[in-house]
C-alpha positions in Angstrom: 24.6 10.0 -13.5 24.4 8.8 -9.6 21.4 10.7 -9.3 19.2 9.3 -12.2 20.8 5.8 -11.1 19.2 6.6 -7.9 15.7 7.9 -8.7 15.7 4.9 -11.5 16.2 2.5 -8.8 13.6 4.2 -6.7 10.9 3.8 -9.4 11.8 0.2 -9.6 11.6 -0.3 -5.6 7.8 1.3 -5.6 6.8 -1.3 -8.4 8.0 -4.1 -6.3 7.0 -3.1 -2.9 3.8 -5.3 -1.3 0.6 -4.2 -2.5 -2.6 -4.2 0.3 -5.2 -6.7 -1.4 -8.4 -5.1 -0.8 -10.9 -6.8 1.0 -13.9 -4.7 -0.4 -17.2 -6.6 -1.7 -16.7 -6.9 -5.5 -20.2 -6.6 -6.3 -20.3 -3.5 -5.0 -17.4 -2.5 -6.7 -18.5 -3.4 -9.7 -21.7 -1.8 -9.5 -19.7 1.5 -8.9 -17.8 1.1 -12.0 -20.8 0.3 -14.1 -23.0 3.4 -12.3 -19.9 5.6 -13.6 -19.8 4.6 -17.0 -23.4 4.5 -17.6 -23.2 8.6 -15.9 -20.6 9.2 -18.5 -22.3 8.1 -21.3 -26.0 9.2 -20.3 -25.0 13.1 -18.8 -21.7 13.5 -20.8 -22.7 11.9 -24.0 -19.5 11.4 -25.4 -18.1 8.7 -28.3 -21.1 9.9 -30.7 -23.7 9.0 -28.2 -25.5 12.1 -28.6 -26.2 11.5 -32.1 -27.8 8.0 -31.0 -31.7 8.5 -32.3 -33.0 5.7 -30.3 -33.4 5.5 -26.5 -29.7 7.2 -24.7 -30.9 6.0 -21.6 -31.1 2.3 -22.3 -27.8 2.3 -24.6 -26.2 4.4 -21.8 -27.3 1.2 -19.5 -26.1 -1.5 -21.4 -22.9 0.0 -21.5 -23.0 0.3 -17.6 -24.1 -2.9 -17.2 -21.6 -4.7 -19.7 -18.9 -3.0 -18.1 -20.6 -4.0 -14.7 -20.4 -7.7 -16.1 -16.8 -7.5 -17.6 -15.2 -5.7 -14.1 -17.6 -8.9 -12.1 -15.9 -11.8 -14.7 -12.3 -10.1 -14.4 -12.4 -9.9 -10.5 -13.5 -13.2 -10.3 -10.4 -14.4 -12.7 -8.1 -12.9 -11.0 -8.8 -13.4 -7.5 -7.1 -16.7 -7.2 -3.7 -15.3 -8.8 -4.4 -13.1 -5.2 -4.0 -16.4 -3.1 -1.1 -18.0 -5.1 0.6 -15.0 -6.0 2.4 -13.7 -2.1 3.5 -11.5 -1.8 1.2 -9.3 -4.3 3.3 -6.5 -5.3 3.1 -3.3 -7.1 2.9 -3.9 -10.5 1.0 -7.1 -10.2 -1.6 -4.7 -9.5 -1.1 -1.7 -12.2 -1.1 -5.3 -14.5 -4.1 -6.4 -13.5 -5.6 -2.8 -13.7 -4.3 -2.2 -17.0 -6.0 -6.0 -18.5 -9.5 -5.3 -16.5 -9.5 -1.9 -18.4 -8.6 -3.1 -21.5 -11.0 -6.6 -20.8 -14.3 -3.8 -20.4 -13.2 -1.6 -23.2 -12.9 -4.8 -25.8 -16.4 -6.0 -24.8 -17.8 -2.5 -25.0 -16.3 -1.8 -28.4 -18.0 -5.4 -29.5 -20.9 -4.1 -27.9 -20.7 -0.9 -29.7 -19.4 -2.1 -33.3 -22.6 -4.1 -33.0 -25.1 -1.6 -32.0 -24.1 1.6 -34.1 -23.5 -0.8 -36.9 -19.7 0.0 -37.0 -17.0 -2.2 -39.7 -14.7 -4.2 -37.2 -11.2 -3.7 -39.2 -7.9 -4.0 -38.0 -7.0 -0.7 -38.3 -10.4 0.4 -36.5 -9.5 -2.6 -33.6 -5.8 -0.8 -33.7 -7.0 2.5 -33.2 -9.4 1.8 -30.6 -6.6 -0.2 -28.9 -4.5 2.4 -28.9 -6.5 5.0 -26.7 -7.6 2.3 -24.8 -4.1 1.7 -23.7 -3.4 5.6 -23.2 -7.4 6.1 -21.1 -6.3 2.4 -19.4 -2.2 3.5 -18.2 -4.2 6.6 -16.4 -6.6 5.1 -15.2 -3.8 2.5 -13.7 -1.6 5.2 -12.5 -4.2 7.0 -10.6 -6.3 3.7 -9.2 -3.0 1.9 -8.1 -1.1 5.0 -6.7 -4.0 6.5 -4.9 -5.0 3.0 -3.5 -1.2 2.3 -2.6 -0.5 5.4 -0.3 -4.0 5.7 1.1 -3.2 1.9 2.7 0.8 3.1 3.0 -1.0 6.2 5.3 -4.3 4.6 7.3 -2.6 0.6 7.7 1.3 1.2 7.4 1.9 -1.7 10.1 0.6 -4.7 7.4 3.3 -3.7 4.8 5.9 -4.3 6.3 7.9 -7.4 6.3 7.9 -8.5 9.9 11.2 -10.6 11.3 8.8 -11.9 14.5 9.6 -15.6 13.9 12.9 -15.6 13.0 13.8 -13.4 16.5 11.8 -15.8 18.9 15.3 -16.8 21.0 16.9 -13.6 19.9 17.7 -12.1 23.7 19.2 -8.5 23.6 20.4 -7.0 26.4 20.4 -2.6 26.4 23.4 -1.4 28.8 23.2 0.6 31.9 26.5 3.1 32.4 25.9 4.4 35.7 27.6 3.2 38.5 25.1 0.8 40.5 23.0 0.6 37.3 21.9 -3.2 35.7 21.6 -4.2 32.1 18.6 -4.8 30.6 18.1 -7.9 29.1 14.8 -8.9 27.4 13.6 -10.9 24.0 13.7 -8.3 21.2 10.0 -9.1 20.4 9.1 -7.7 23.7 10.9 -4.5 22.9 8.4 -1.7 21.8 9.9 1.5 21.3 13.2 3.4 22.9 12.7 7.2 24.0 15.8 9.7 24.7 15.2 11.2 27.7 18.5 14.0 28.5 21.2 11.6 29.8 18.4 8.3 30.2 16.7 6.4 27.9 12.9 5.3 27.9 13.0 1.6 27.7 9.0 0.1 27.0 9.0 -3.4 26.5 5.9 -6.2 26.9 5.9 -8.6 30.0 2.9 -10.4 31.4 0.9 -8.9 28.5 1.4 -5.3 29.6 3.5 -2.7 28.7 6.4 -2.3 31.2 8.8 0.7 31.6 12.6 0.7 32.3 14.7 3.8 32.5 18.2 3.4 31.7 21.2 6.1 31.8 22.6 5.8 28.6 22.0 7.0 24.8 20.3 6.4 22.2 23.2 6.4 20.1 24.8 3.8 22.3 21.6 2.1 22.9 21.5 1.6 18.4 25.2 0.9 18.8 24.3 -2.2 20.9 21.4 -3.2 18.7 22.5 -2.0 15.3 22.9 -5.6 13.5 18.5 -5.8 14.2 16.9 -4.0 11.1 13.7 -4.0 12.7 15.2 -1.9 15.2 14.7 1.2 13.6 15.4 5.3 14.7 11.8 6.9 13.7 12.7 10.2 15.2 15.4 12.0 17.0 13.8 10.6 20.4 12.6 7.2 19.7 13.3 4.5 18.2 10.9 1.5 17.7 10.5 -2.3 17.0 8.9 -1.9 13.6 7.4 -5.6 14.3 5.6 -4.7 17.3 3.7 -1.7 15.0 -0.3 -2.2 16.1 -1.3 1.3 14.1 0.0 4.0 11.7 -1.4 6.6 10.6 -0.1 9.8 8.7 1.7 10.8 5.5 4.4 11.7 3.5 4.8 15.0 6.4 5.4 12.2 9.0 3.6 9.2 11.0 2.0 8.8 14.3 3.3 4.8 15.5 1.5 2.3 18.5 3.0 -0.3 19.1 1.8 -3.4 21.0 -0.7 -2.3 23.1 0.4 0.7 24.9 -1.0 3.6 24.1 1.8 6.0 23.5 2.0 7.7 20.5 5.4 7.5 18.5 6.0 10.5 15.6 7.8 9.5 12.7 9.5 13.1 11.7 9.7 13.4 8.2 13.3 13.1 7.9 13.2 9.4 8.7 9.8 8.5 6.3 11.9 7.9 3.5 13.6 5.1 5.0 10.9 3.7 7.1 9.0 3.2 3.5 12.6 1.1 2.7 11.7 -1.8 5.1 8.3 -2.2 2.8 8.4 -5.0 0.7 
């Protein structure tokens, strides 16, 4: 019972995490769409196109080109509910997929009642609308989830809900136990990223615009200890641990990410262990 309570509630979380709203030239886009559909129709010759007498080529076109139209319309409906709608999430987007594929595949099967000289019934509309739904839910599945993870993999670092402005005065301060050693105390959005070095630990933190480097003998245990009411402060790895508001790239997968943060240049692994929860702080 836990366990389907748990993966229940970790479908639910993907449908509500922030979406990436792409900034790719509609047009183009649309064009794409269209160029498939009119490849389908003209090569494949499915839906009783191939017993069309007349000119395929030019029917196969204006079905490309009304579903070029429809996808152009929809995109330019919808992109204002981009702007007033923030965050966009998940399943505003599998929405919005699922209407712009049943919005082209109404107009075409207008297009198509009209052309092949087809009786526009209910129970005609009904069927239609029902493998329109079952063609549309794939299609959504595919187009949202591939889109989703390809942005989760190449731009991990603009997903995540960042705490920057609500830290500005937040001053932590990362203990030194040796003997003669001194504290470290620095803003925590100048903190980059922790590393474990046998009894020291790594600090790399911004100052003047650089990257700056502090070695202190502790733990990173201790060191999480200290900062462990921060939930940006997060332990990517058995060595590091990282400032997930300071993230400048990410790239990887569900085997693991590679992290920068600010602008040093070190790279920080995510092991796979910890990608699970790192995908947690994504809203």
């Amino acid at each position: 019972m836990c366990i389907f309570a748990s993966t229940k509630q970790s479908k639910m979380s993907f449908f509500t995490r922030k979406y990436p709203v792409s900034q790719s030239n509609i047009l183009l886009d649309c064009a794409m769409y269209g160029a498939i559909v009119f490849l389908i129709l003209y090569v494949l010759q499915p839906f009783g196109v191939n017993m069309y007498k007349e000119n395929k080529f030019l029917v196969s076109l204006l079905f490309g080109a009304i579903t070029f139209g429809c996808c152009y319309l929809f995109e330019l409906a919808i992109k204002p509910l981009h702007k007033k709608t923030s965050p966009w999430l998940v399943w505003h987007e599998a929405l919005s997929v699922l209407a712009n594929v049943l919005f082209i595949g109404f107009c075409n099967f207008i297009a198509c009642s009209l052309l092949f000289h087809y009786p526009i019934s209910f129970s005609v509309f009904l069927q239609f609308l029902y493998w329109t739904l079952i063609i549309g839910i794939i299609i959504t599945v595919f187009s949202v989830g591939f889109s989703y993870y390809r942005h989760l993999r190449n731009q991990l670092e603009s997903l995540i809900d960042k705490t920057t402005e609500e830290q500005t005065d937040v001053v932590v301060t990362i203990h030194d136990t040796s003997v003669r050693g001194n504290d470290l105390q620095l803003p925590i959005n100048d903190l980059l990223y922790i590393e474990a070095q046998k009894n020291n630990v790594s600090v790399c933190y911004m100052k003047d615009d650089k990257a700056h480097t502090s070695v202190l003998h502790t733990t990173l245990t201790s060191v999480l200890t200290d900062l462990h009411e921060y939930e940006n402060i997060f332990q990517c790895h058995r060595s590091f641990v990282v400032n997930l508001n300071n993230i400048s790239s990410a790239r990887g997968n569900s085997n693991g990410y590679q992290l920068k943060l600010g602008n040093d240049s070190t790279i920080i692994p995510v092991s796979r262990t910890y990608v699970p929860k790192l995908r947690s702080f994504i809203a």
